[in-house]
FINU-154936 format. One record per residue (C-alpha): residue in three letters; z, y, x. Coordinates in pm, whole numbers, always signed. Each point is the difference from the previous one (the first is absolute). Layout:
<pts>
<pt><rest>ALA</rest><z>Z</z><y>Y</y><x>X</x></pt>
...
</pts>
This chain:
<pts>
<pt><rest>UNK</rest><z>+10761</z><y>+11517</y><x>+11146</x></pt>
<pt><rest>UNK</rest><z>+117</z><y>-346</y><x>+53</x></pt>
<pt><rest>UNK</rest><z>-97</z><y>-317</y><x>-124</x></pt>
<pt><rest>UNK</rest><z>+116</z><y>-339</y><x>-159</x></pt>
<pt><rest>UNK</rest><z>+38</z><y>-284</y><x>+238</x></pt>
<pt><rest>UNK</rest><z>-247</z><y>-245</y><x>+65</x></pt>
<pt><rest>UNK</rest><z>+232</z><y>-271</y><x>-215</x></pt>
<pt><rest>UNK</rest><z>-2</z><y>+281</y><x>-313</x></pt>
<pt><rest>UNK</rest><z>-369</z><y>+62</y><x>+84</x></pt>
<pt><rest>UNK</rest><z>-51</z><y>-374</y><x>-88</x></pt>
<pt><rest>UNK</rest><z>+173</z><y>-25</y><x>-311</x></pt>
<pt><rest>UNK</rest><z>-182</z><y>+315</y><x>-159</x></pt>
<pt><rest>UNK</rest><z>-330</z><y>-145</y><x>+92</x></pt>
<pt><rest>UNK</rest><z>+63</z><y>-364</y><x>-142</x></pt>
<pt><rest>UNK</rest><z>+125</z><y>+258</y><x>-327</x></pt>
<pt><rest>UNK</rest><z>-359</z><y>+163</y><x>+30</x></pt>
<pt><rest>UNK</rest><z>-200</z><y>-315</y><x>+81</x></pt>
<pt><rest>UNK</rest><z>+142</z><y>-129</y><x>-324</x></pt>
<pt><rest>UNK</rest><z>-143</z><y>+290</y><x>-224</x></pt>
<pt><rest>UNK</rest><z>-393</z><y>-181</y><x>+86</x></pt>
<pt><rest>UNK</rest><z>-109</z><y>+389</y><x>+3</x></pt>
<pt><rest>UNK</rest><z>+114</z><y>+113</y><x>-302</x></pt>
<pt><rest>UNK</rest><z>+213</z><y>+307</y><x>-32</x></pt>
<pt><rest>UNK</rest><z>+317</z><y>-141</y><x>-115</x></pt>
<pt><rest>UNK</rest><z>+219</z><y>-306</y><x>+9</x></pt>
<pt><rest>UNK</rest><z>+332</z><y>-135</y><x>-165</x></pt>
<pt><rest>UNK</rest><z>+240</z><y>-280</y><x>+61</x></pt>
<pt><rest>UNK</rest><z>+251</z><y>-150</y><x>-206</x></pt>
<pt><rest>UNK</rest><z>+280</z><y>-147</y><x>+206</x></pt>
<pt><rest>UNK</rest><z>+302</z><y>-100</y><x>-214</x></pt>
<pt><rest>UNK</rest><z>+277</z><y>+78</y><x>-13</x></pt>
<pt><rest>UNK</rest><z>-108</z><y>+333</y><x>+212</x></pt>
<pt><rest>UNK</rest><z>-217</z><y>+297</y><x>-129</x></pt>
<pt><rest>UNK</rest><z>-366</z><y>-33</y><x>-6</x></pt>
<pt><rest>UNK</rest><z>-154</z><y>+151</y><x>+307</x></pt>
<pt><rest>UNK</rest><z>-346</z><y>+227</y><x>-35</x></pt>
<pt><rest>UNK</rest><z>-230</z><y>+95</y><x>+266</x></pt>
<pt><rest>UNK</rest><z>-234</z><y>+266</y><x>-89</x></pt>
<pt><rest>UNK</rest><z>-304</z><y>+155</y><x>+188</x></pt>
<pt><rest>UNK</rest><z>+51</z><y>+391</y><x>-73</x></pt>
<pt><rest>UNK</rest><z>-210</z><y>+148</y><x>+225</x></pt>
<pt><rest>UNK</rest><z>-297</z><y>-9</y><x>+301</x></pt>
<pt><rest>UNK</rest><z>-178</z><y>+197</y><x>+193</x></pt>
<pt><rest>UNK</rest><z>+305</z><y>+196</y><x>+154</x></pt>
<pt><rest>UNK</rest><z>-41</z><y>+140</y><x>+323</x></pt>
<pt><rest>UNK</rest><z>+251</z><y>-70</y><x>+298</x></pt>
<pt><rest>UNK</rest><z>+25</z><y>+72</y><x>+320</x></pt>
<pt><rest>UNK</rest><z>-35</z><y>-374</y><x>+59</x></pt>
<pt><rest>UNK</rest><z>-343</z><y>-42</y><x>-198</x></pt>
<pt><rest>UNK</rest><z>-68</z><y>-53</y><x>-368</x></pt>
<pt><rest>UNK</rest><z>+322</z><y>-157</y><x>-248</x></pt>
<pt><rest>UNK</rest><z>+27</z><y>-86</y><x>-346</x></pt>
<pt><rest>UNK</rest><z>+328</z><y>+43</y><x>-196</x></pt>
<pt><rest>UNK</rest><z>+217</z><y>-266</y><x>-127</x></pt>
<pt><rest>UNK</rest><z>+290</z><y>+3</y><x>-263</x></pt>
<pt><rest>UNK</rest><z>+294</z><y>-284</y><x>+12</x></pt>
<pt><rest>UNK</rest><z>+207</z><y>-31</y><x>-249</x></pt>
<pt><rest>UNK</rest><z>+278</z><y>-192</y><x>-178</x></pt>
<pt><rest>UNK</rest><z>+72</z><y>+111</y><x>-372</x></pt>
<pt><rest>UNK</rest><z>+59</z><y>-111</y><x>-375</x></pt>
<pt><rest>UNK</rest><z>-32</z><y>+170</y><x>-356</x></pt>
<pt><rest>UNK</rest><z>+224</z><y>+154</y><x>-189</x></pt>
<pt><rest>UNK</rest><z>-50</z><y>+140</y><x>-364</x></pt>
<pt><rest>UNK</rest><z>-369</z><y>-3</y><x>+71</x></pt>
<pt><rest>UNK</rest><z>+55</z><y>+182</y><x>+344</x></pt>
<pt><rest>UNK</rest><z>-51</z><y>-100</y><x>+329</x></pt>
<pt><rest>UNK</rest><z>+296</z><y>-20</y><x>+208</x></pt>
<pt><rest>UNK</rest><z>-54</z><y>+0</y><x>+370</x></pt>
<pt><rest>UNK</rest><z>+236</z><y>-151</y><x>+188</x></pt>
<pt><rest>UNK</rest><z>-137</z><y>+55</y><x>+363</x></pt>
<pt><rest>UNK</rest><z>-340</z><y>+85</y><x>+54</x></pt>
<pt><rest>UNK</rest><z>-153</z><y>+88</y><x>+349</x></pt>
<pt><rest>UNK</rest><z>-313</z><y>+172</y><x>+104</x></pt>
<pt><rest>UNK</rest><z>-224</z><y>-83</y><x>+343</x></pt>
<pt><rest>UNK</rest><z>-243</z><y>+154</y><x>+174</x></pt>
<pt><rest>UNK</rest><z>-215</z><y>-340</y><x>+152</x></pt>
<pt><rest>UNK</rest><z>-260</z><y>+80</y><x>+301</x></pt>
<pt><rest>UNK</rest><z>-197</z><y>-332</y><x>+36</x></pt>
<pt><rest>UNK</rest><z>-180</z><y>+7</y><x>+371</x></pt>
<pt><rest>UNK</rest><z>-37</z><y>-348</y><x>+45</x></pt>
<pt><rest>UNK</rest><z>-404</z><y>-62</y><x>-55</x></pt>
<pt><rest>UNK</rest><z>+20</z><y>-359</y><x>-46</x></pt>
<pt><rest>UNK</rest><z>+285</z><y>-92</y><x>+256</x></pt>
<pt><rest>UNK</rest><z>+282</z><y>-125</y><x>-289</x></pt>
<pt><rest>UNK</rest><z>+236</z><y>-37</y><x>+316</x></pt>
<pt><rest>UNK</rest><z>-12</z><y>+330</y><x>+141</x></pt>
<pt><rest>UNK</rest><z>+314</z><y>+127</y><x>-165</x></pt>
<pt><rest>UNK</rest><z>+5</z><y>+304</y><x>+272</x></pt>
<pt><rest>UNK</rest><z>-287</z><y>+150</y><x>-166</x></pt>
<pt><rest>UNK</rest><z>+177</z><y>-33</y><x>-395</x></pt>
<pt><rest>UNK</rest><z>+224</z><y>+342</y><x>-62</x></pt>
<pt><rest>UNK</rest><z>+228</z><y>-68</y><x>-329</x></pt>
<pt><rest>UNK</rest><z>+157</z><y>+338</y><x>-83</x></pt>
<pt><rest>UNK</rest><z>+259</z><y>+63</y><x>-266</x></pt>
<pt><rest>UNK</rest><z>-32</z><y>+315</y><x>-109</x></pt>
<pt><rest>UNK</rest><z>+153</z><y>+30</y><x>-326</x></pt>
<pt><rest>UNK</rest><z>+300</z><y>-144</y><x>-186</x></pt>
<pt><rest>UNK</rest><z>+77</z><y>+12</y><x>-389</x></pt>
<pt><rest>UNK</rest><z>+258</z><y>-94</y><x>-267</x></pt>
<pt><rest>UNK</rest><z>+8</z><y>+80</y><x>-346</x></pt>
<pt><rest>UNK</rest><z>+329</z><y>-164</y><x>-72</x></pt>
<pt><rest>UNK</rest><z>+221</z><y>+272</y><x>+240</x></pt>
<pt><rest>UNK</rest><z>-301</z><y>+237</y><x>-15</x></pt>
<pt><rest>UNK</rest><z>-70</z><y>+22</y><x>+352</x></pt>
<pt><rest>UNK</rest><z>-365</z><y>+102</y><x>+170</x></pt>
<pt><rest>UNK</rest><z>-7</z><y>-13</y><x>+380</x></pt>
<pt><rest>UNK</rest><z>-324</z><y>+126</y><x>+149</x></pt>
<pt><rest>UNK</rest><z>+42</z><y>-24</y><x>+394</x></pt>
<pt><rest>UNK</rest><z>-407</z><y>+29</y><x>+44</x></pt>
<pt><rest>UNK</rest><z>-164</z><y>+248</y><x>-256</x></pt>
<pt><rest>UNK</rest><z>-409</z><y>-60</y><x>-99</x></pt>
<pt><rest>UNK</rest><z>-162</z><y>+264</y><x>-138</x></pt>
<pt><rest>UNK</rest><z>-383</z><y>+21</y><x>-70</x></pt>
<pt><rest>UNK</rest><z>-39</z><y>-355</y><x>+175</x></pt>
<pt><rest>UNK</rest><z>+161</z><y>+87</y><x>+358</x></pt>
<pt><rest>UNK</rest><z>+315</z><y>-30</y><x>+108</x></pt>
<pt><rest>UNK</rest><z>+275</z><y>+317</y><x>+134</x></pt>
<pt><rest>UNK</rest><z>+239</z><y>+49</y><x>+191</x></pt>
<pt><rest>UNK</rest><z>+255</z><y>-260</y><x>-61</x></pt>
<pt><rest>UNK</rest><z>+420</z><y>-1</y><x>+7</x></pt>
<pt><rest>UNK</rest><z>+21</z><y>-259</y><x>+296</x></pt>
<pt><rest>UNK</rest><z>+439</z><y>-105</y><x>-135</x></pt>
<pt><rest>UNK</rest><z>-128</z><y>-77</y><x>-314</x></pt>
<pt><rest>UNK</rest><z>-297</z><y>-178</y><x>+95</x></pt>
<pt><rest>UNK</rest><z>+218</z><y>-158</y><x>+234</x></pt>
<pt><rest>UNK</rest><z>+271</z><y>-91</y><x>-226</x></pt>
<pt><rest>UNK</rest><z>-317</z><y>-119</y><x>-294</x></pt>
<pt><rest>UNK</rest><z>-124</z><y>-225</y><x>+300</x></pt>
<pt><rest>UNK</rest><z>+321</z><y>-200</y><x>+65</x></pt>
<pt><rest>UNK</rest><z>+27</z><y>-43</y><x>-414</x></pt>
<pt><rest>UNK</rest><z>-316</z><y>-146</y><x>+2</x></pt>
<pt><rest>UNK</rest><z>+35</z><y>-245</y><x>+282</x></pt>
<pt><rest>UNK</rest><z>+294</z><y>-160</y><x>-183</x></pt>
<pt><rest>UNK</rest><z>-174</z><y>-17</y><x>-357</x></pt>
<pt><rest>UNK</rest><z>-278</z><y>-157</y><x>+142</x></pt>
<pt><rest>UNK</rest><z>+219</z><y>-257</y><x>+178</x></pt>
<pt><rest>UNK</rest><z>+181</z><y>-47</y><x>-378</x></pt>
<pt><rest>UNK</rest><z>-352</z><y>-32</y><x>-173</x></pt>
<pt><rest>UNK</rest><z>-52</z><y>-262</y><x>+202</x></pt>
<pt><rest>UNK</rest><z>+320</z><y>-188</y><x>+70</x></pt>
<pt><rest>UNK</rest><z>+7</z><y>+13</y><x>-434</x></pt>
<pt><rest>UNK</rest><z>-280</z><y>-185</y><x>-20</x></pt>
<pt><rest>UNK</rest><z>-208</z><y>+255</y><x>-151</x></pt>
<pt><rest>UNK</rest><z>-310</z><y>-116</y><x>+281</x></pt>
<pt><rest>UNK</rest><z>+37</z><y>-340</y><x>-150</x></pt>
<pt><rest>UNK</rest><z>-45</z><y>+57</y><x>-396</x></pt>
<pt><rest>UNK</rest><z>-388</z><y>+57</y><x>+101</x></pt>
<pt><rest>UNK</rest><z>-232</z><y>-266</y><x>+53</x></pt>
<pt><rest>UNK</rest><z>-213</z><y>+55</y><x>+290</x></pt>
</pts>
């Protein structure tokens, strides 16, 4: 499995430092679509230690329904222990990828009962370089800076 890059791994973390340890967080950024971070998961077991399971999405209502524009799953294994720098020991995986609006589900890294299987290493691949360039949007459209610190 491969992970995000240390710049991606940054901008997901300053996402997650801005939840203050609650399970879910959403930013209003006119004029784009709100962006939600939700904690879906923990206790999943990696070969790379202990993750919890993140959900990124961008989306809107329609007739009472929500409409999901682009909305990306990861797979976060947190080995620092105190050290905020080392990025080495941070592994960001996407594993899923969802939208309701062309009704596509993508899962390159299946979970069942709380451990991960065998995985489908193109689309995992493929889910990886989608979420590098998101990332890089969220931030270069300002989402980081609608939240005070």
């Amino acid at each position: 499995m491969k992970s995000l890059n240390n710049a991606s791994k940054k901008i997901f973390f300053k996402l997650i430092d801005i939840m203050y340890g609650s399970d879910c967080l959403e930013i209003e950024n006119k004029p784009f679509l709100n962006l939600v971070l939700e904690r879906i998961g923990r206790d999943i077991k990696t070969p790379h230690g202990t993750a919890e399971v993140y959900s990124l999405r961008h989306g809107y209502e329609q007739d009472e329904d929500l409409m999901i524009l682009l909305e990306m799953f990861f797979i976060i294994v947190d080995n620092r222990k105190g050290d905020a720098m080392a990025w080495a020991l941070v592994r960001i995986f996407p594993y899923k990828f969802h939208k309701t609006v062309s009704k596509i589900m993508q899962v390159g890294i299946p979970i069942e009962n709380g451990w991960l299987c065998e995985y489908d290493k193109g689309l995992q691949e493929g889910q990886l370089r989608a979420a590098d360039k998101w990332l890089k949007d969220i931030e270069r459209q300002g989402y980081l800076d609608e939240v005070p610190f």
